[in-house]
C-alpha positions in Angstrom: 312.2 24.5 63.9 316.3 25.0 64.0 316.6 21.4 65.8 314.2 19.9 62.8 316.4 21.1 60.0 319.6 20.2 61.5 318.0 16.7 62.2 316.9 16.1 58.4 320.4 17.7 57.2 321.9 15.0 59.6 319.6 12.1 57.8 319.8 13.5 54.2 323.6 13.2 54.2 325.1 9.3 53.5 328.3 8.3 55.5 331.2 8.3 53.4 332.2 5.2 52.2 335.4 3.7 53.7 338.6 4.7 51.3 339.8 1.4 49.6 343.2 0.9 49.0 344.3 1.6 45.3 348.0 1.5 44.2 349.5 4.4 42.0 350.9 3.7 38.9 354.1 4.9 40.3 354.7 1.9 42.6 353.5 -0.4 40.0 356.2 1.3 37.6 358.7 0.6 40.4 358.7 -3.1 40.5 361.6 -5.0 38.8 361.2 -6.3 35.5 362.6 -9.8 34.7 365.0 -9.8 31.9 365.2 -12.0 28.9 368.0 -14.4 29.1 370.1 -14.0 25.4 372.8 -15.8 26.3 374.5 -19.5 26.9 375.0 -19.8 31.0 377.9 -22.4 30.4 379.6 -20.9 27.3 377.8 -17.3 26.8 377.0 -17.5 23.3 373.9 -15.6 22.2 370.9 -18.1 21.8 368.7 -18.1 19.2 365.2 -19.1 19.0 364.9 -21.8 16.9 367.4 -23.7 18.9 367.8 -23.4 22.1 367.8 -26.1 25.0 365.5 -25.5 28.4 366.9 -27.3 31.9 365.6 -26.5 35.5 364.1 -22.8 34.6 367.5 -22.2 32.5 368.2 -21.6 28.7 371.7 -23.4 27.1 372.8 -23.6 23.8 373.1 -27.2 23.6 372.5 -30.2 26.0 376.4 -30.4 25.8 376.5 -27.1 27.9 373.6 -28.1 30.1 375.8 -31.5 31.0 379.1 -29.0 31.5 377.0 -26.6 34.1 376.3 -30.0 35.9 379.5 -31.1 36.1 380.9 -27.8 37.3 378.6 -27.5 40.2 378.7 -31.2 41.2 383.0 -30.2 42.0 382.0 -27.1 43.9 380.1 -29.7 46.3 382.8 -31.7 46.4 385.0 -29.4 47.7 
């Protein structure tokens, strides 16, 4: 009778279900943030909104400062 009870208790209790991997919040909190560019690459003046010029994943103020960063990196290759 002791060897049929332990048998059903055996049966009656499920396997536990394998643990699945679930991130804290605290490594999510630890990942870097990307910042918003405010400012002009070439000349560093803040940009606003409303005008703003977009080049190769960059922000400038004008095309004029786009053209300059160009210019300045196409020397470093030179040299």
């Amino acid at each position: 009778m002791a060897e049929e009870t332990k048998q059903a208790q055996a049966t009656a209790t499920p396997e536990k279900a394998p643990a699945q991997d679930v991130k804290p919040q605290a490594e999510k909190a630890k990942q870097p943030v990307a910042e918003k560019q405010t400012n002009c690459l070439a000349c560093n003046k803040p940009i606003k909104k409303l005008k703003r010029y977009y080049r190769n994943g960059k922000f400038y103020c004008n095309k004029k400062c786009w053209q300059k960063t160009l210019k300045a990196k196409e020397k470093e290759e030179a040299k």
